[in-house]
N, C-alpha and C positions, 0 to 999 in steps of 0.2 A: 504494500500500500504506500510508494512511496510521495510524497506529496511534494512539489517541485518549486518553489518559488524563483528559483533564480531564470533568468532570461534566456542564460545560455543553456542550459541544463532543458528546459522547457526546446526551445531549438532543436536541440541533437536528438530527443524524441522523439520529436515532430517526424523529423527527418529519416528517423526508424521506423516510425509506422506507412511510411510509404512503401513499405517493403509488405504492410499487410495485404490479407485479400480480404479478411472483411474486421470491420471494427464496432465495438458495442459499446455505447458513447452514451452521456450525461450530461445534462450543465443545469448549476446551481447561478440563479441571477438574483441578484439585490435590486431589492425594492419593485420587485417584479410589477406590483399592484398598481405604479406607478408610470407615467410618462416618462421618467427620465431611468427607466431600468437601465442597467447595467452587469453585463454578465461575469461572474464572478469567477465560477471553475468551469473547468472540463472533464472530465473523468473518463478514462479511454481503458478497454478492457482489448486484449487481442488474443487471448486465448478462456472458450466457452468452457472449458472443463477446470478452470479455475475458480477453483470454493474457498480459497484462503485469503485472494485477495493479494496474493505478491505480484500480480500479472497487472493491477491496476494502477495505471498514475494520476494522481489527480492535479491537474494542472492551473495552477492561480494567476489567472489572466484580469485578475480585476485594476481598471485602470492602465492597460497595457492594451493597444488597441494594436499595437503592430503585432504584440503576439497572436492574439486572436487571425488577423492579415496570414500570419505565415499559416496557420493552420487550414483557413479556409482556401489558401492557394496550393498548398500542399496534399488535403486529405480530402476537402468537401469537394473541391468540385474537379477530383479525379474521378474518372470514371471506373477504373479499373478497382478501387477500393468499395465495396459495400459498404455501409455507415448502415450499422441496425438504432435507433432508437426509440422510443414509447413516445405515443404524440410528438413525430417528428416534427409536425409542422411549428409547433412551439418551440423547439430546442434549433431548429434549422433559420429561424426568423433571425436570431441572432448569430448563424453559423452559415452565411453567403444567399440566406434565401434563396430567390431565384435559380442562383447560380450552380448549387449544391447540386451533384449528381449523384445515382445509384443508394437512393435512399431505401430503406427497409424502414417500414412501422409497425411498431409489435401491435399495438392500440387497433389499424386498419386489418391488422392480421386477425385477429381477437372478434374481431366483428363481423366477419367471414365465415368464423367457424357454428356449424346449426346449435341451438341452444343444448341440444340433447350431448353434443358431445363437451362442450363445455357450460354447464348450466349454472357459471361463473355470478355474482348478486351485480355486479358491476366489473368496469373495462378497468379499473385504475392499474398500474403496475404490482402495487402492493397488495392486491385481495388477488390477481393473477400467481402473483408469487407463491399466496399461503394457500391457492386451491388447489393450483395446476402439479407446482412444486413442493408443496408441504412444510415453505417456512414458516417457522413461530415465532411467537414474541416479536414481532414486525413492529417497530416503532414510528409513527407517522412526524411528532412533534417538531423536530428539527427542521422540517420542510420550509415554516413559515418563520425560519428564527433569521436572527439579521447578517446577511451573505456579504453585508459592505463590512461589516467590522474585522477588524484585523488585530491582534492574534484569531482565525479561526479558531473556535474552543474543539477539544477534539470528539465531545459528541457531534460535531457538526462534521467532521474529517468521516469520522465512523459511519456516520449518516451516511454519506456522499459516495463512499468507496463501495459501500454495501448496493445501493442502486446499480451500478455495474454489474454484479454479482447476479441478482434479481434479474434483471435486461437479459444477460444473457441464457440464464434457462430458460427465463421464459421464453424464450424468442426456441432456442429448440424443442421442449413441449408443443409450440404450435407448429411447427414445420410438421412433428410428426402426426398430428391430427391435420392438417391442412392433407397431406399425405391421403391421409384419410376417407376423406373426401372428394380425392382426387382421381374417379373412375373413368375407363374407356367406355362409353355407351355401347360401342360396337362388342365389347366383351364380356358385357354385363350379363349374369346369370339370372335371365324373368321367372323361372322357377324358384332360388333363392328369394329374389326380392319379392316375389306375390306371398309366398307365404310370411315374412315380413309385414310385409302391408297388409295383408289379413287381422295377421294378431294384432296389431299397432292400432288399427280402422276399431275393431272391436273393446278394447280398453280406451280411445279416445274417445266413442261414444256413450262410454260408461262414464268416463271424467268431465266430460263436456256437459251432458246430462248434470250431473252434481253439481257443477261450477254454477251452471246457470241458474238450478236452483237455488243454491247458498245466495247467490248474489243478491236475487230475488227478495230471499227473506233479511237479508240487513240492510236490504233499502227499506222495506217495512217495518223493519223494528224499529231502525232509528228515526222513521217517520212518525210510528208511533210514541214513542219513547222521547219525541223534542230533542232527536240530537244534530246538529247540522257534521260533527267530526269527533273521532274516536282516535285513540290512537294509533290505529290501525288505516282507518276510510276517513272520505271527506264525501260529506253528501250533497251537490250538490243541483237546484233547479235550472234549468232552461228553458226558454222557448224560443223557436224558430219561426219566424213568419216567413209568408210566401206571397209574392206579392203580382199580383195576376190582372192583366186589364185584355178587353174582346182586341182581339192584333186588331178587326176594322180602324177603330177609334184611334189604335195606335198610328196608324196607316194614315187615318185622314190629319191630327196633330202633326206628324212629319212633311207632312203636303202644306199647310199652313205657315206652320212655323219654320217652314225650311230649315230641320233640322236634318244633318248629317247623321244618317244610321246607315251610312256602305260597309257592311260587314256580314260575311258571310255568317248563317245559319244551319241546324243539323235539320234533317228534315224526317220526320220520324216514319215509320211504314205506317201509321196512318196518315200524313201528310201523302206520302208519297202517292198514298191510294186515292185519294181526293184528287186531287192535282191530275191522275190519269195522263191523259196525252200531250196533255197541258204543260208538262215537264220536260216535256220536246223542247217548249220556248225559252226557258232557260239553261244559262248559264252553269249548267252543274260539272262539280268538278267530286271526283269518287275516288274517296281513298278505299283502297282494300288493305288489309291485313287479317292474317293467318294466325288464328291462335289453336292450341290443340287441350283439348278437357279431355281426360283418364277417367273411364265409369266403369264400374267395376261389371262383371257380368252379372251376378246376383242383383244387383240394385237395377241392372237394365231391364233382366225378366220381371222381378218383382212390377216396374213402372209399366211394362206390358200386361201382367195380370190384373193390375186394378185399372187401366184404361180397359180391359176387356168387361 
C-alpha cells in the first residue's frame, strides 16, 4: 500500500503502469459537493489477485495538476491500457473526460447483469463487494471525510487503498456472471430452456398472484387505519385527467384562429376504417416494425378452448 507523495516517485509509476494491460483505479476528490472540487488521490491497482494491498499505490495529486496531466497523457487516454473503475463517468470527469479511452465500469456492468443472478439491494461498490465477494465489516465513513486536508489520517489511506481491492473483485465476479449470460442463440438447448420456463412460469404465477394481493391489502389497511406512510410504504393518491374535445371543433378553432397544428398523427384501425378510400388522399407515411411474442402452447390451446 505504498502511498507516494513525492512528484518524482509518482512519475516513475506512472511511467510503469504503461506497461499494464488493464488497471483498477480510484480517486478520492475534496470537496467533491462543491464547484470548486479538486481531486485528491488516485489509487491504481495492476494486479486482481491482490488481497493485501502491496500491489496498490495510492497517488496524492492534490494541488498538482501536472501530475494528474502526466497520468491522463500516459494511462487515460491510451488505448491499449483498460482502466476498470465503478461509476467511471464520475472518477473519469476528473481523469481526461472526453478524452479517456478503453474505459470498463463495474457500476454499467452490474446493471446488465438479470436480477436473479445478482439480486444485489443496490449498485454501490461496497454492498457489490459484501454480496458478490463476501466482505465484512465494510466501513463507508471515510468517504465523506475531508480529502483537502493534509496529513491524510490513515483511516482515510486504509479507506482508499481498500476500494482498489473491492474494484477489483468485483469487477471479476461480474465478468464471470456476464459470462453467464453470454449465450449463442444458434446453440441454445429449447429443451433445457422450456422446461426452465415451465417451472419458472409456474412459481411466478404463484408469487405474482400473492404480490398483488399483499399489495392490495396494505393499501387498504393503511386507508383504513389513517396512515399516508409506514416505515416500510408511502401511500400515496393521484389523479389523472384526460382531456378530450369533438376533433370537429378542434378543426374548425384551427381554421379561425390560424393556428399551427402541422404534425403528424397515429391513426388508429378505427380511424383507418372510417376514412376507407379516403386514405388514398392522404399523405400517409407507414412505419413497420417486427416485434416477436413467445406463447407458450398450453396457454395457446387453452385460449382456443374457451373461444370455442
Amino acid at each position: 500500500m505504498p502511498y507516494l507523495t513525492s512528484a518524482s516517485e509518482i512519475h516513475s509509476i506512472v511511467a510503469e503502469y504503461t506497461k499494464a494491460s488493464t488497471l483498477w483505479i480510484d480517486t478520492e476528490v475534496a470537496e467533491y459537493k462543491n464547484r470548486n472540487a479538486k481531486l485528491s488521490l488516485i489509487q491504481v491497482l495492476d494486479d486482481p489477485k491482490d488481497l493485501s494491498g502491496d500491489r496498490i499505490y495510492l497517488l496524492d495529486v492534490f494541488e498538482q495538476p501536472d501530475l494528474v496531466a502526466d497520468f491522463v497523457d500516459k494511462i487515460m487516454v491510451n488505448p491499449g491500457i483498460e482502466k476498470v473503475f465503478h461509476n467511471a463517468s464520475y472518477d473519469v470527469k476528473y481523469l481526461g473526460n472526453r478524452k479517456a479511452q478503453n474505459i470498463t465500469c463495474t457500476l454499467e456492468m452490474a446493471k446488465k447483469i438479470p436480477y436473479y443472478l445478482l439480486p444485489s439491494r443496490n449498485y454501490q461498490l461496497k454492498s457489490l463487494a459484501s454480496e458478490l465477494c463476501h466482505f465484512q465489516n465494510i466501513d463507508k465513513k471515510e468517504q465523506s471525510s475531508n480529502w483537502g486536508q493534509r496529513p491524510l489520517t490513515e483511516e482515510q489511506i486504509e479507506y482508499a487503498y481498500l476500494d482498489c481491492i473491492y474494484l477489483a473483485q468485483v469487477h471479476q465476479r461480474l465478468i464471470e456472471l456476464t459470462e453467464q449470460i453470454n449465450h449463442n442463440p444458434a446453440t441454445e438447448n429449447l429443451t433445457t430452456l422450456t422446461e426452465r420456463y415451465t417451472q419458472i412460469q409456474h412459481q411466478w404465477k404463484l408469487l405474482d398472484s400473492e404480490f398483488e394481493h399483499l399489495q392490495e391489502r396494505i393499501k387498504k389497511a393503511m386507508q383504513a387505519q389513517n396512515l399516508s406512510e409506514t416505515p416500510d410504504f408511502k401511500l400515496t393518491a393521484y389523479e389523472r385527467a384526460t382531456v378530450k374535445v369533438p376533433f370537429i371543433e378542434l378543426v374548425r378553432l384551427v381554421q379561425s384562429q390560424d393556428i399551427n397544428l402541422d404534425f403528424p398523427i397515429t391513426l388508429t384501425q378505427k380511424l383507418q376504417k372510417d376514412l376507407a378510400e379516403n386514405l388514398e388522399q392522404l399523405s400517409v407515411d407507414i412505419e413497420k416494425n417486427t416485434s416477436w411474442r413467445l406463447t407458450p402452447k398450453t396457454q395457446e390451446s387453452e385460449q382456443v378452448k374457451d373461444e370455442g
